[in-house]
Structures are given as structure tokens and as C-alpha cells.
C-alpha positions in Angstrom: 21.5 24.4 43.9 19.9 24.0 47.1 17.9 27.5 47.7 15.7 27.1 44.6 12.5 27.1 45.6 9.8 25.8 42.8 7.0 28.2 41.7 4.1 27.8 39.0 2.2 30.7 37.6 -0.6 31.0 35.1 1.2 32.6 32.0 3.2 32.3 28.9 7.2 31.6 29.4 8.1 34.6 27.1 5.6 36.6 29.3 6.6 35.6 32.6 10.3 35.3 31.7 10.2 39.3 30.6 8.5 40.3 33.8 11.0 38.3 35.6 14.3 39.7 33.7 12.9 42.8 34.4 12.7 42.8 37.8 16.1 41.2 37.7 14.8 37.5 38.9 17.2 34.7 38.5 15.4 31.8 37.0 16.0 28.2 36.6 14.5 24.7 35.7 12.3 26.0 33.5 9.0 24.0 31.8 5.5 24.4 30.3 3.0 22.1 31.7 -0.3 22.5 29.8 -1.3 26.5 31.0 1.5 26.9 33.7 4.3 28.0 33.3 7.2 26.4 36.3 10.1 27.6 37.1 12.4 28.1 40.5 14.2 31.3 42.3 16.6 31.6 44.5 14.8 31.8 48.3 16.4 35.6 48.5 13.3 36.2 45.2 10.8 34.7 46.4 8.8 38.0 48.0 10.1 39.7 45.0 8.4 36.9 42.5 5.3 37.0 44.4 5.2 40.9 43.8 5.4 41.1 40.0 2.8 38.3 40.0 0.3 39.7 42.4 -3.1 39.9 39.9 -5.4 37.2 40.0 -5.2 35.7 36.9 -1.4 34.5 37.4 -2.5 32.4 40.0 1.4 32.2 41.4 1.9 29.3 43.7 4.7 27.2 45.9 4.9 24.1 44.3 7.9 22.9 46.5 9.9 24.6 48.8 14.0 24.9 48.5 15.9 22.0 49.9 18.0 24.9 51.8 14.8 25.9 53.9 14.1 21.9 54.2 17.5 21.4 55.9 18.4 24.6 57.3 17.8 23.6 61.0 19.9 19.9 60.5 23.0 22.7 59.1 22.9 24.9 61.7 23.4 21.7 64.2 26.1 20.7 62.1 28.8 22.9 61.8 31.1 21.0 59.9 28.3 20.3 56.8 28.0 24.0 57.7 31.3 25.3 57.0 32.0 22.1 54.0 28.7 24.5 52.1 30.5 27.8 52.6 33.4 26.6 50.9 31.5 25.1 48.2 29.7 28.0 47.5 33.1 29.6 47.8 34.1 27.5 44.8 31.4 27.4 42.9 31.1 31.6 42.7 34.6 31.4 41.5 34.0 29.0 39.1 31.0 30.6 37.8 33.2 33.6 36.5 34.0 31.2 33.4 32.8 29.5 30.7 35.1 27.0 29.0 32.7 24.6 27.1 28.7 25.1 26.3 27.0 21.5 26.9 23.5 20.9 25.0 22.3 18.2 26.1 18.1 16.2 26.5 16.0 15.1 23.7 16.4 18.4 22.1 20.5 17.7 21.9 19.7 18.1 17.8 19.0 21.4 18.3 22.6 22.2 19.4 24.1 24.7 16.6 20.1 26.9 17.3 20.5 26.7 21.0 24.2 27.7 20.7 23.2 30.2 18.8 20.9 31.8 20.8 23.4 31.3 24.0 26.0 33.3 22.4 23.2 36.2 21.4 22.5 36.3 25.0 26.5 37.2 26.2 28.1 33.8 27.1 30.4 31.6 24.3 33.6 29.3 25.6 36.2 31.0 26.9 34.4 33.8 28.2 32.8 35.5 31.1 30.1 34.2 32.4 28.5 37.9 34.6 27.0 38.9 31.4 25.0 36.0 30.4 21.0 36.7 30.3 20.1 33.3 31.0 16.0 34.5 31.2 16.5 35.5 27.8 18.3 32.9 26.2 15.6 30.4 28.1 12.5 32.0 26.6 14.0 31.7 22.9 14.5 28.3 23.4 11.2 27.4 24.8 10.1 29.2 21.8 11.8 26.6 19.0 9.7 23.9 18.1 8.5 20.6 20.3 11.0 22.3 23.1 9.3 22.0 26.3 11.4 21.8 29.2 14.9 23.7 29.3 17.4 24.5 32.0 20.5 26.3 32.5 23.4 25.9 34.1 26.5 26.3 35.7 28.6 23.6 36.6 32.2 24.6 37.3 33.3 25.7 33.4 30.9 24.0 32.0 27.3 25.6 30.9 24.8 22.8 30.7 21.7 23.5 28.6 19.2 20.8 29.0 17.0 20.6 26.3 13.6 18.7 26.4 11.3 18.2 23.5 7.6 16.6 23.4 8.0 12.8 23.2 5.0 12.7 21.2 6.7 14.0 18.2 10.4 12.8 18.7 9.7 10.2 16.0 8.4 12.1 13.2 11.5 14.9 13.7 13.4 14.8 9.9 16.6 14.6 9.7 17.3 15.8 6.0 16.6 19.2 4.1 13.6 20.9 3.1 13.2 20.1 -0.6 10.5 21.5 -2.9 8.0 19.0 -4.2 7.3 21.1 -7.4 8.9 24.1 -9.7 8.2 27.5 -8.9 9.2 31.4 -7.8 10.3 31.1 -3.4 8.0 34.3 -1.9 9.7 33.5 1.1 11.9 31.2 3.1 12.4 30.9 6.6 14.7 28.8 8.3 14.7 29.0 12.6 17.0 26.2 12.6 19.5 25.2 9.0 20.5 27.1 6.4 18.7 28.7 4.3 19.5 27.4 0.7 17.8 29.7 -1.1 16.6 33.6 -1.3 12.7 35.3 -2.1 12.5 35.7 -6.0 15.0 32.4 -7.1 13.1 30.1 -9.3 13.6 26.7 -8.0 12.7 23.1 -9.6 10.8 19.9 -7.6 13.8 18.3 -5.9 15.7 21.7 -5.0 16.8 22.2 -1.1 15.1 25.3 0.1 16.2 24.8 3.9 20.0 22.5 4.5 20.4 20.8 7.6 23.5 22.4 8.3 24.6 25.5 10.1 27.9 28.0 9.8 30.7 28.2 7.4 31.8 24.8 8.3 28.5 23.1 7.7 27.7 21.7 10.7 25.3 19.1 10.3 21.9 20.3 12.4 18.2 19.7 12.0 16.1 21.6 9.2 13.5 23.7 11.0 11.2 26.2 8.9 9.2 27.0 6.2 9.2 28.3 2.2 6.5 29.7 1.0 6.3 29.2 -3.5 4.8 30.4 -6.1 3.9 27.8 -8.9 2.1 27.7 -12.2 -0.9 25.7 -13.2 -3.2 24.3 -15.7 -6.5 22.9 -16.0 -9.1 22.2 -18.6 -13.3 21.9 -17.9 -15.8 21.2 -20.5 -19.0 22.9 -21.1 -21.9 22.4 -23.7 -22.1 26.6 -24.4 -19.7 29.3 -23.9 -21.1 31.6 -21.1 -20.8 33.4 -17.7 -22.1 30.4 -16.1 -20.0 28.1 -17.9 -16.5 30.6 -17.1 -17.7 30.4 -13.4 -18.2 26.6 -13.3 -14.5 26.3 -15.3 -12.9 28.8 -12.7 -14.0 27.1 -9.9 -12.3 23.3 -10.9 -9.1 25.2 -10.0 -10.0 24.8 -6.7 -9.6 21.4 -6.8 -5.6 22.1 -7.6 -4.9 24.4 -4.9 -6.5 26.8 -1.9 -4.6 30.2 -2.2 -4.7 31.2 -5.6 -3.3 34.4 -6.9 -4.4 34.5 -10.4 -6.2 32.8 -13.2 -6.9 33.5 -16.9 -8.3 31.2 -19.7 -8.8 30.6 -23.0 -12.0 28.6 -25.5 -11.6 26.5 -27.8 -14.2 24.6 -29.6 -14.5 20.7 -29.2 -17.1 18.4 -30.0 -20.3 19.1 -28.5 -19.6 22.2 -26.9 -16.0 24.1 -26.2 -13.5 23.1 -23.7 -11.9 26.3 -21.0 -8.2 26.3 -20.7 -7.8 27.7 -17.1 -4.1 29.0 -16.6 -3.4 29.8 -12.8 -0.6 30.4 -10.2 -1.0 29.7 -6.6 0.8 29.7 -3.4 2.2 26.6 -2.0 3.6 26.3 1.4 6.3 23.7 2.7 7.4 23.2 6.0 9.5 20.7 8.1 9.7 19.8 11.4 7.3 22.5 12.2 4.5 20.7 13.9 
């Protein structure tokens, strides 16, 4: 499009995005870039833009002007390029009254079924109008998935392009198989932003178990496994001491530590060896898992 107009603002995506939606800003080419947030508006928003974002500590800026206002003087001289635009933007708005096929497409391309997903929360899906699409909205949830940092939608003809960029910096450590637990225990909690979830809170699972599939849907659609599981999982340790006493129990207690951070519970038991006694320390803990989550 030729009367977007390039701005950069001091803010948070999700933040600016929701001021924007609210004043009913069309946005596109969207990216973080270290505490700025960049985005373009049509040239008609651009007063508007500069309104919502009037305190200080937005810091709103023109970071390149529209190619329209660039070029407006060479089109008025040339009536024919002049006309040729018209009916291309004739076209195009009659175009833009469909969607036929949702493109994902950038680095991020493996995030297709969670974009998709969040595209057709937002009002658009193939074969379908296109007027009640919140593109602000489905543009801040997918800045918000992991790695994503650049995204843009849009329109071309029937086709919805979503390009999806990730941080390069991490491209190569992205997993491409299930979240599988490393030990036995009780799931607390699962949560899976991108996959399946393969199990539920309160299932017991065993060390090899898939807690998050890489598939999404009834058909299994093969995706990456993004999230988290949070288990509960038994423990056992044993710590000498020459006497039975407090300071002996505290000393015992404390070699748990050396197992796991977040423990929940621990109880023990004496028996005597030779020399002194030896503390059976029984424990559980928490024990977090995650995948492609840094």
C-alpha cells in the first residue's frame, strides 16, 4: 500500500495496539525493536495516531513518510498513472471483501495451526468475509507467542498473507518434537500455547510420557510444541549423623535441597547404623518442564 506512513512509539505492542483498536486505527507492518514499538497507518490516521499518543513518555515519531505523499505531485502530472491507481484501488476494495486462502508465511511459518488459530478468533477463515476481521487484535496475539518479533497482515486479492518473523537468535534451538516428562510424577498443571495438550492436572504420568504433542486439531496436524507442565514427583534421600538431634534433623532436611528448589513436603525416619543413625528424608517437589519457551 502506498499511503502507509511508518511511525515508532515508546510502548508495548499489546499496549499500543489496544489504544489503537480503540480509536479504530488501521495498522500494519508491525515489529518490536528493542523499547519501540513500529508500525504504519494509513495517511488519513496520522493526526488521529498522534492524538492517542500525545504524553511524553510515548515518544511517537515519523520514521518514514508514505510513498503516496512522496509521489503525490509526479501523480497529479500524470493523469494516466493517475487514473491506472483509481482503478487499482477499485480492484483491490473489491477484492478485499473475501478471503479464499489464509497464507503464513516468515521464519515463524511453524507456527501456522497457532497463528491460524488466532486469525480465525479474530473474524476472518477461508471462504469468508473479510469487513469483520480485527487485524490489531489478531497482530498483538501473535506478537505475543514466543521468539515472534515482526508480523504483518495482509490483503492481497483472496489471499490473507500473515508474515511471521521470529528472533534469528533462537531459530536453531526451536524443537520440533513433544514435551515429554524426564521423570514419574502427579501434572499440577499443563499449558500448551501452541500443540496439544496430551495430558490433564491430577493424571499421574511416567519419565518418557508426552505431556505437550506437536500436533493440533482432530486431524493431527503436525505443529510445533510450545508450553509448559508443571509435576509433582516424589523423592528420597539419606544423611548421616553421629547423634540423633534437632541439629542433626536440620542438617538431614536441608541435603534435600541438593535434589530440588520448590519443595512441598518432607518427612523422615531414624534408623541406627554404625557409629551413629542414618535420616531417611522422604520428600515431594515441584518440577517444571518447558519447551520452546525461551
Amino acid at each position: 500500500m502506498t499511503d502507509l506512513t511508518e511511525l515508532s512509539i515508546t510502548s508495548t505492542a499489546e499496549g499500543a495496539l489496544r489504544k489503537l483498536k480503540k480509536a479504530e486505527i488501521g495498522v500494519y507492518n508491525c515489529k518490536k525493536q528493542g523499547t519501540s514499538f513500529i508500525f504504519s497507518v494509513k495517511d488519513k490516521d496520522i493526526k488521529k495516531a498522534f492524538a492517542i499518543f500525545a504524553k511524553p513518555c510515548y515518544n511517537i515519531s515519523v520514521k518514514e513518510k508514505s510513498r503516496r505523499t512522496r509521489v503525490l505531485f509526479r501523480a497529479f502530472n500524470r493523469i494516466g498513472l493517475f487514473v491506472g491507481a483509481v482503478l487499482f484501488a477499485a480492484i483491490a476494495v473489491f477484492s478485499n471483501s473475501f478471503v479464499f486462502r489464509i497464507k503464513v508465511s516468515g521464519s515463524g511459518s511453524y507456527l501456522s495451526p497457532e497463528v491460524k488459530r488466532i486469525v480465525y478468533e479474530a473474524g476472518a477463515k477461508e471462504f469468508g468475509f473479510y469487513s469483520g476481521f480485527d487485524v490489531p487484535a489478531a497482530t498483538g496475539k501473535i506478537l505475543a507467542l514466543p521468539q515472534v518479533t515482526f508480523c504483518n497482515i495482509e490483503k492481497r486479492g483472496g489471499v490473507l498473507c500473515i508474515d511471521v518473523q521470529i528472533d534469528e537468535e533462537h531459530n536453531e534451538s526451536v524443537i520440533k518434537n513433544s514435551l515429554v516428562s524426564d521423570r514419574s510424577g502427579v501434572v499440577k498443571n499443563v499449558v500448551a500455547i501452541c500443540g496439544t495438550a496430551a495430558v490433564s492436572a491430577g493424571a499421574s504420568v511416567n519419565k518418557g510420557d508426552a505431556l505437550i504433542a506437536a500436533y493440533t486439531g482432530e486431524e493431527k496436524t503436525e505443529c510445533l510444541a510450545v508450553g509448559y507442565a508443571e509435576l509433582e514427583c516424589k523423592g528420597q534421600t539419606e544423611y548421616f549423623a553421629y547423634a540423633e538431634n534437632d541439629e542433626s534433623l536440620k542438617a538431614a532436611y536441608s541435603t534435600v535441597l541438593l535434589y530440588a528448589d520448590n519443595i512441598v513436603s518432607r518427612t523422615h525416619t531414624v534408623k541406627p547404623a554404625e557409629g551413629g543413625v542414618i535420616y531417611i528424608i522422604d520428600f515431594t517437589y515441584l518440577h517444571k518442564l518447558s519447551i520452546n519457551m525461551e
